[in-house]
N, C-alpha and C positions, 0 to 999 in steps of 0.2 A: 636724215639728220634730226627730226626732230624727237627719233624714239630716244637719241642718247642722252638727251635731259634726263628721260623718263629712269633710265637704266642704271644711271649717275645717282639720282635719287632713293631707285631701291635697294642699289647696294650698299651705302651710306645707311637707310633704313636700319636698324638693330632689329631683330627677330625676337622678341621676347618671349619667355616660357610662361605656361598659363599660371594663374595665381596662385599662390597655397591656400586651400580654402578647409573650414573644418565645416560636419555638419553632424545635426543629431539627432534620433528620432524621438529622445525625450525631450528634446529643451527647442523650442521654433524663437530663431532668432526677433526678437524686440515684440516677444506672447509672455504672458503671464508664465512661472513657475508653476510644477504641478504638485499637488499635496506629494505625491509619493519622495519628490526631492526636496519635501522642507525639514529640516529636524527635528529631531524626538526627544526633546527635553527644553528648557528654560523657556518654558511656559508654551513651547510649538509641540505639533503632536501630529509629524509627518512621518513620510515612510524612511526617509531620509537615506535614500536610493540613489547613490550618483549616474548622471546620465550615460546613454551609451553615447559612444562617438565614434568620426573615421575621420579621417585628412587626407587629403590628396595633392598631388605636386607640391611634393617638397623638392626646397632647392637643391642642386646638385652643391654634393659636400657635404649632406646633411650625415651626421654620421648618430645621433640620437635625439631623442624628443622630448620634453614634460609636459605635462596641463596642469593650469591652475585654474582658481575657480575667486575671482575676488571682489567683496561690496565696500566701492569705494564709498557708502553712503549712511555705513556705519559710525555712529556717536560718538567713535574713539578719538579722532585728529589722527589717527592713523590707517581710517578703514580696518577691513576683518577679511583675514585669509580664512577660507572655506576647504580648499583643496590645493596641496601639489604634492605632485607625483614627477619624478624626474627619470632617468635612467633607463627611459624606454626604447630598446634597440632599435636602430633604422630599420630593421626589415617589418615591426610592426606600422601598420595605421588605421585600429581602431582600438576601440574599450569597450567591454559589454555591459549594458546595464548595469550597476551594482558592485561593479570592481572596485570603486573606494572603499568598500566593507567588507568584502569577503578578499581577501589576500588570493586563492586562488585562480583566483580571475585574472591576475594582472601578467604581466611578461615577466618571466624570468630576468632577474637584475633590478626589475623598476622598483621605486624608492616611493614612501610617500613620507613626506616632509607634516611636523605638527602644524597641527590646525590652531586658530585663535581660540577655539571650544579646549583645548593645553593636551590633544594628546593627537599620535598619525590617523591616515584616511581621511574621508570624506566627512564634512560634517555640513548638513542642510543650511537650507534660510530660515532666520528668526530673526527678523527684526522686531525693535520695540513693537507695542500694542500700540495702535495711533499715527504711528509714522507714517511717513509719506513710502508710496511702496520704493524698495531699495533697487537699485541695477546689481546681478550676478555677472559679472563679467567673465566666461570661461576663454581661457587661450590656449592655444597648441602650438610650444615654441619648437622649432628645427633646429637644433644644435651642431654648431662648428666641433663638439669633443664627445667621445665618447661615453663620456662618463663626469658624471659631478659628485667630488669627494666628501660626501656629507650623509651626515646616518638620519633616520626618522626621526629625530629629534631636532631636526633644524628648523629656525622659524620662517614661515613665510617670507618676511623681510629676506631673512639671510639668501634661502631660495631665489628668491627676486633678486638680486643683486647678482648670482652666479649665472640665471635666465638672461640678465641685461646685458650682459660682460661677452656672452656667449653666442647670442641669436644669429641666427642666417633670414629668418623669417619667421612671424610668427602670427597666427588666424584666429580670428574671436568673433565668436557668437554671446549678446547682452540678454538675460530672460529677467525679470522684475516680478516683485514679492513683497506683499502688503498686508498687514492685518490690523 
């Protein structure tokens, strides 16, 4: 009799699935940014290389992905989108080095949405000269829909808003940039 407490309790217990997690072997979560992913122009002179990535346990449902790349700690009152890319089929989970810039790196379908630099792909860190070093926040959201109805030319806001409305889960790794 006393195991039926125990038996009561584990089946009540929920079984949870392991967490969605992203990881990268350019960017080491809460490490400095590396020159090769800072941009190459307004006044920065990086390689401006977006990271590679992979993701793992996405939730069930997920049916597509995006990543964005975003520094809440930019001068604007509205932060500075960096990178998104949307449209990325459920059967991918990762990104090779350098896929914000060269287009044939990316999954058939995927989208990258304009950057605050006013044009698509990937665009580095450049914070002021002086500043305090900024947070890159990159996420990898798991998508309820197959597809987000918007061309390259969408702004990060608008991307965020479709990413918010939309999410099943989503994983982020912070890397920091100062000059």
């Amino acid at each position: 009799m006393k195991l039926l407490p125990l038996l009561i309790f584990l089946a009540a217990t929920p079984c949870f699935a392991a967490d969605f997690t992203v990881q990268s072997t350019s960017w080491q979560d809460g490490q400095m940014m590396k020159d090769s992913s800072v941009y190459n122009g307004f006044g920065c002179t990086g390689g401006n290389v977006s990271p590679q990535l992979s993701w793992t346990n996405a939730p069930e449902g997920t049916k597509s992905f995006a990543v964005t790349v975003y520094d809440p700690d930019a001068p604007t009152g509205s932060g500075w989108w960096h990178w998104t890319l949307f449209n990325i089929p459920a059967d991918v989970s990762e990104l090779s080095e350098g896929a914000g810039s060269d287009p044939s790196k990316l999954p058939a379908g995927a989208v990258q949405g304009r950057t605050d630099f006013g044009k698509p792909g990937y665009g580095g860190a450049c914070p002021p000269q002086g500043d305090k070093p900024h947070r890159y926040i990159l996420t990898v959201y798991a998508l309820k829909i197959d597809k987000i109805d918007l061309k390259d030319d969408a702004s990060g806001a608008l991307v965020g808003y479709y990413l918010n409305q939309n999410s099943l889960a989503k994983a982020s790794l912070t890397v920091k940039y100062g000059r």
